[in-house]
PyMOL CGO cylinders between C-alpha atoms (Angstrom):
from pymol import cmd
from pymol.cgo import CYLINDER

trace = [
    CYLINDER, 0.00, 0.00, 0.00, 0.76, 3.41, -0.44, 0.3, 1, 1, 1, 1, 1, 1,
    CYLINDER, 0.76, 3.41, -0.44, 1.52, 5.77, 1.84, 0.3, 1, 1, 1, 1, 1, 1,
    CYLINDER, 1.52, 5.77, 1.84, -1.14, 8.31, 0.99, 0.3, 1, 1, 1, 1, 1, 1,
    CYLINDER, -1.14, 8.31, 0.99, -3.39, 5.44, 1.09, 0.3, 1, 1, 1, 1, 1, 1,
    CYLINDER, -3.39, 5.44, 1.09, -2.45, 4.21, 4.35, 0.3, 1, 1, 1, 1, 1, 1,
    CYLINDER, -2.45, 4.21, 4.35, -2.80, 7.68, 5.50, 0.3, 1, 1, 1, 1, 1, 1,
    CYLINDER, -2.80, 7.68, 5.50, -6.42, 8.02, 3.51, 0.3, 1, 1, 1, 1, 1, 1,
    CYLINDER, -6.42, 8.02, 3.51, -7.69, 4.80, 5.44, 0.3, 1, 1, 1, 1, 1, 1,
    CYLINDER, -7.69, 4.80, 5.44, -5.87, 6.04, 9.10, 0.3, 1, 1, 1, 1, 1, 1,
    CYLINDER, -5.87, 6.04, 9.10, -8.27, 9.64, 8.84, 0.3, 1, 1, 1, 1, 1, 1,
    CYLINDER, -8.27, 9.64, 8.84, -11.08, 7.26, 7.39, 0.3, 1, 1, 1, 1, 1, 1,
    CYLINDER, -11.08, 7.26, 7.39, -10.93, 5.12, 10.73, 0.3, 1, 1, 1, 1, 1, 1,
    CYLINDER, -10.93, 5.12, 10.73, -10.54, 7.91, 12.72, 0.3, 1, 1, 1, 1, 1, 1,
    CYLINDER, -10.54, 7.91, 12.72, -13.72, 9.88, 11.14, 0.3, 1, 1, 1, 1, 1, 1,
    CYLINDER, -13.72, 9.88, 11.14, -15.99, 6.48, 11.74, 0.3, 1, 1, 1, 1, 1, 1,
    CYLINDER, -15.99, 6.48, 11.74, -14.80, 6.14, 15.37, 0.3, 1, 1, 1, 1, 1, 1,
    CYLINDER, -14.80, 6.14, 15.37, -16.16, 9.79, 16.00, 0.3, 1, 1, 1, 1, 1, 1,
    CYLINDER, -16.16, 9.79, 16.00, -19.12, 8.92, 13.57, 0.3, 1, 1, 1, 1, 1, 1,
    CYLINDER, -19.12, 8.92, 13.57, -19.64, 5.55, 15.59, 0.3, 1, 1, 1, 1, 1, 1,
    CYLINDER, -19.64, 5.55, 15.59, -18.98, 7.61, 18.98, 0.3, 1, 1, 1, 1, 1, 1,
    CYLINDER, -18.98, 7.61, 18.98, -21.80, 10.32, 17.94, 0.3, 1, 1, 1, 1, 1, 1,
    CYLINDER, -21.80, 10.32, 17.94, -24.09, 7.87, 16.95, 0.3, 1, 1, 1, 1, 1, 1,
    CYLINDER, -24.09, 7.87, 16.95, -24.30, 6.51, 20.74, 0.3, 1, 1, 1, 1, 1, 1,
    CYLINDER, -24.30, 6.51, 20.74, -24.42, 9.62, 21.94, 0.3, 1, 1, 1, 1, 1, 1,
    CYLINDER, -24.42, 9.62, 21.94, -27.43, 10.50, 19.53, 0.3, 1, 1, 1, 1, 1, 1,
    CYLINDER, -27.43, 10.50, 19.53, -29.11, 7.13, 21.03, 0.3, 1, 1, 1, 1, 1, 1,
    CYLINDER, -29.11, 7.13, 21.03, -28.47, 7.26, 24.39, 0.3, 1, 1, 1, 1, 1, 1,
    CYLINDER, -28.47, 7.26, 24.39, -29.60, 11.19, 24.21, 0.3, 1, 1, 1, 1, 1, 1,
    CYLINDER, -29.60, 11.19, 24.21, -33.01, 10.15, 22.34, 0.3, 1, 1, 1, 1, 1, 1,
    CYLINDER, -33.01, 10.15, 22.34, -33.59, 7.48, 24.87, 0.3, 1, 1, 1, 1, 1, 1,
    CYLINDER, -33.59, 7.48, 24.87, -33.15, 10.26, 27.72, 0.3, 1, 1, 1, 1, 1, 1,
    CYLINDER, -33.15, 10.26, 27.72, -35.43, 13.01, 25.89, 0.3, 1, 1, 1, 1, 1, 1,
    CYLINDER, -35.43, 13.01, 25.89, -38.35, 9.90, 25.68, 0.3, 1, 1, 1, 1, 1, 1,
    CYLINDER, -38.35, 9.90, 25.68, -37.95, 9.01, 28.96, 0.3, 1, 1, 1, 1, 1, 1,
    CYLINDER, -37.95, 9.01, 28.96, -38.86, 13.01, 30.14, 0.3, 1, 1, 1, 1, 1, 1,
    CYLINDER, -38.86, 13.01, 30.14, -41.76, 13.06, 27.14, 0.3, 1, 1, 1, 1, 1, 1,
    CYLINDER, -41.76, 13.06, 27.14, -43.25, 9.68, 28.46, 0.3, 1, 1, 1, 1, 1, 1,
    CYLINDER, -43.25, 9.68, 28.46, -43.38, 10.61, 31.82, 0.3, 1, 1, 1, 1, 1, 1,
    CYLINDER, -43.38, 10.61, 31.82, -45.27, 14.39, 30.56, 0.3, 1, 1, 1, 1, 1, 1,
    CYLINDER, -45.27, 14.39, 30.56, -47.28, 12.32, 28.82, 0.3, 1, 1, 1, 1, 1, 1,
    CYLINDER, -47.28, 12.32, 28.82, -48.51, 10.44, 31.70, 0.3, 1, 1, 1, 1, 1, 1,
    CYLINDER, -48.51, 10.44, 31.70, -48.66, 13.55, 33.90, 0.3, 1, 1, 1, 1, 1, 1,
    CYLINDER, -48.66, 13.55, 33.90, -50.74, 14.82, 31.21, 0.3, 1, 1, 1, 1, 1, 1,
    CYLINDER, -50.74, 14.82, 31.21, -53.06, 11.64, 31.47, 0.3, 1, 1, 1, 1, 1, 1,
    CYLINDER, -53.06, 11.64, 31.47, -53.71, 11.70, 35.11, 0.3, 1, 1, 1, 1, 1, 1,
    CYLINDER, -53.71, 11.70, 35.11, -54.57, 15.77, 34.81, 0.3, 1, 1, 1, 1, 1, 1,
    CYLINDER, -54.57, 15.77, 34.81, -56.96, 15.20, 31.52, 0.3, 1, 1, 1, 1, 1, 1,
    CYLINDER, -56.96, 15.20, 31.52, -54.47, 17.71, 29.51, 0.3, 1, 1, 1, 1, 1, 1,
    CYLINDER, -54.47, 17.71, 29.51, -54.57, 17.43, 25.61, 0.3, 1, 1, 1, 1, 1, 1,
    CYLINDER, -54.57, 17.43, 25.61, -51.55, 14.99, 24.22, 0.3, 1, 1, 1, 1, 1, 1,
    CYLINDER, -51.55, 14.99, 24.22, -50.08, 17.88, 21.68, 0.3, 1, 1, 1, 1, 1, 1,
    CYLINDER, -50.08, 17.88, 21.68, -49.05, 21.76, 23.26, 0.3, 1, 1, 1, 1, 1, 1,
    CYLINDER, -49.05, 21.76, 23.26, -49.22, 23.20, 19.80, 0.3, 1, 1, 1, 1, 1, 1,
    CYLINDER, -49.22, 23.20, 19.80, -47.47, 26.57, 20.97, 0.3, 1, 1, 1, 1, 1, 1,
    CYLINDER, -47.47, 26.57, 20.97, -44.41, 24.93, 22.74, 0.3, 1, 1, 1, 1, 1, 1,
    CYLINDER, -44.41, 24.93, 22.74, -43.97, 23.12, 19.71, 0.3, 1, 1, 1, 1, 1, 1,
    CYLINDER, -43.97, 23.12, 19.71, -43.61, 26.28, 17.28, 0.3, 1, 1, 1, 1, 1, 1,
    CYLINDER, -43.61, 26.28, 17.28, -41.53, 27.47, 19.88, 0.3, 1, 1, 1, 1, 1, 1,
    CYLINDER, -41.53, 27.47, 19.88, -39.71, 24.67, 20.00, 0.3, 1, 1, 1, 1, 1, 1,
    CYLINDER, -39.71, 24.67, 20.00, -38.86, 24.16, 16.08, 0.3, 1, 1, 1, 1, 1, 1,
    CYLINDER, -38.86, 24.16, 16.08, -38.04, 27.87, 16.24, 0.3, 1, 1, 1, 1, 1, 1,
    CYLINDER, -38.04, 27.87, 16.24, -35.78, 27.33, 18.58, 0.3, 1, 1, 1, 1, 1, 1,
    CYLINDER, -35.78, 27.33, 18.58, -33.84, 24.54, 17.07, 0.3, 1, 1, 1, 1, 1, 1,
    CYLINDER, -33.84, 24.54, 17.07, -33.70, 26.32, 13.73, 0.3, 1, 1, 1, 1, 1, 1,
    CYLINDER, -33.70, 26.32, 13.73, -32.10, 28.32, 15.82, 0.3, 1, 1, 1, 1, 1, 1,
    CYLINDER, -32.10, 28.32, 15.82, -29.63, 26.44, 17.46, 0.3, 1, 1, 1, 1, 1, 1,
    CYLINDER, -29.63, 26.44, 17.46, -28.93, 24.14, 13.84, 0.3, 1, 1, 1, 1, 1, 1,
    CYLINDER, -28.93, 24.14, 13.84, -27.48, 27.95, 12.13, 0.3, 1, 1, 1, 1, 1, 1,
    CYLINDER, -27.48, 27.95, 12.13, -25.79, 28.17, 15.03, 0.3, 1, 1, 1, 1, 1, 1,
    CYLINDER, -25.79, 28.17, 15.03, -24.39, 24.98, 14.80, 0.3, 1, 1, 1, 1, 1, 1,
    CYLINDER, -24.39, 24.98, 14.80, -23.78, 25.16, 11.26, 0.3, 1, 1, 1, 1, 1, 1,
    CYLINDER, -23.78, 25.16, 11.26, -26.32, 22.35, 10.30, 0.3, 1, 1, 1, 1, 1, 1,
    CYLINDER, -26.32, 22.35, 10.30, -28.99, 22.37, 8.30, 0.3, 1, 1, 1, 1, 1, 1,
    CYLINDER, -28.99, 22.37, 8.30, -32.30, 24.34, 9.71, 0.3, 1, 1, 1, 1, 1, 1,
    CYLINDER, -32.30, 24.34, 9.71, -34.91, 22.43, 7.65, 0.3, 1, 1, 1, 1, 1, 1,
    CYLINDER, -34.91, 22.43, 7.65, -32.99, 19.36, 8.61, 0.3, 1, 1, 1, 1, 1, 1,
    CYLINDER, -32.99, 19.36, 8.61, -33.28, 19.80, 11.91, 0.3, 1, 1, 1, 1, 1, 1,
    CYLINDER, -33.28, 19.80, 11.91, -37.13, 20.72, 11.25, 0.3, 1, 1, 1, 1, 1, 1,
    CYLINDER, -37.13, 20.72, 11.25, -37.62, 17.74, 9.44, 0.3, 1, 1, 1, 1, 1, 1,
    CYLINDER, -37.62, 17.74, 9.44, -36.17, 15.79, 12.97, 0.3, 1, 1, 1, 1, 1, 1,
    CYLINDER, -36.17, 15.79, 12.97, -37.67, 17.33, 15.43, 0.3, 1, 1, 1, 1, 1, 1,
    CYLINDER, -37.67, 17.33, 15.43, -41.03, 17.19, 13.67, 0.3, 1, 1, 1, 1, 1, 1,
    CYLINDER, -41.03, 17.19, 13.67, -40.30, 13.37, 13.48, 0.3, 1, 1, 1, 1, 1, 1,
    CYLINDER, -40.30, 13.37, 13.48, -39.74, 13.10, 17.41, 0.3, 1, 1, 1, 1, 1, 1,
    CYLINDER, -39.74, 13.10, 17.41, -42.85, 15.28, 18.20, 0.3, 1, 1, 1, 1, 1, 1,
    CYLINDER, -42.85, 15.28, 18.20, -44.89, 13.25, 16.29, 0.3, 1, 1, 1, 1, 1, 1,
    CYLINDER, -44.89, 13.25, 16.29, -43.52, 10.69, 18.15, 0.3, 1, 1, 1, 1, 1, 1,
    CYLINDER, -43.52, 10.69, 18.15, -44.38, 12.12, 21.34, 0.3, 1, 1, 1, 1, 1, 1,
    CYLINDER, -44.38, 12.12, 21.34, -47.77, 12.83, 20.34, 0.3, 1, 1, 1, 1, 1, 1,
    CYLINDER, -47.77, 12.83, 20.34, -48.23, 9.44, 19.64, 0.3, 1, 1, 1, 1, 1, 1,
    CYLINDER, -48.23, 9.44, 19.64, -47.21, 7.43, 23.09, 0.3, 1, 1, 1, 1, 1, 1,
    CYLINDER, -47.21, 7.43, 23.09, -49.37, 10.96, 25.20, 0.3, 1, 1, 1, 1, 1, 1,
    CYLINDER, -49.37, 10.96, 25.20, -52.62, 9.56, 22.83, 0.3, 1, 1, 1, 1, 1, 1,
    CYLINDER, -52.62, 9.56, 22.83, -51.39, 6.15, 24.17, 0.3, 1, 1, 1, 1, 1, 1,
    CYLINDER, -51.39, 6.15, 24.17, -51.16, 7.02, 27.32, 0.3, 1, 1, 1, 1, 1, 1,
    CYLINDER, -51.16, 7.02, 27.32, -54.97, 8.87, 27.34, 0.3, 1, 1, 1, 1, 1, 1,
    CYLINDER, -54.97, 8.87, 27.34, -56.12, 5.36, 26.72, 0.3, 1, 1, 1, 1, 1, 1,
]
cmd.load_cgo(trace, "trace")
């Protein structure tokens, strides 16, 4: 091989380690955030409140938008994801009115 292979496949390893090492962190944050939505969702149960808070989640998108500029990702990404998780939400709150 090559020394500017070699090289090529050294940064490659070390860019999927930190991919590999973000990708828990990702996980094990998502598993935190549902543990704090499930247990709104049953507070929201026992107290008869509707499973979806429309105006936090505007906030909320406009927020991240926020945050993704400043983190130089893309806004309608991050949209497009935290859409996906409060729809989530929404979903296990209508399971827990049940």
């Amino acid at each position: 091989m090559t020394d500017n292979i070699s090289r090529a496949q050294d940064i490659l390893k070390d860019h999927r380690d930190s991919i590999d090492r973000l990708d828990a962190i990702l996980v094990y944050t998502l598993g935190e955030r549902f543990a704090h939505t499930q247990a709104v969702g049953k507070l929201k149960a026992e107290h008869d409140l509707p499973p979806s808070d429309p105006d936090r989640e505007s906030h909320q998108i406009a927020r991240l938008e926020d945050l993704a500029k400043r983190a130089n990702l893309d806004p309608e990404f991050a949209k497009k994801f935290l859409n996906f998780i409060i729809q989530e939400v929404i979903q296990h709150h209508k399971q827990h009115q049940k």
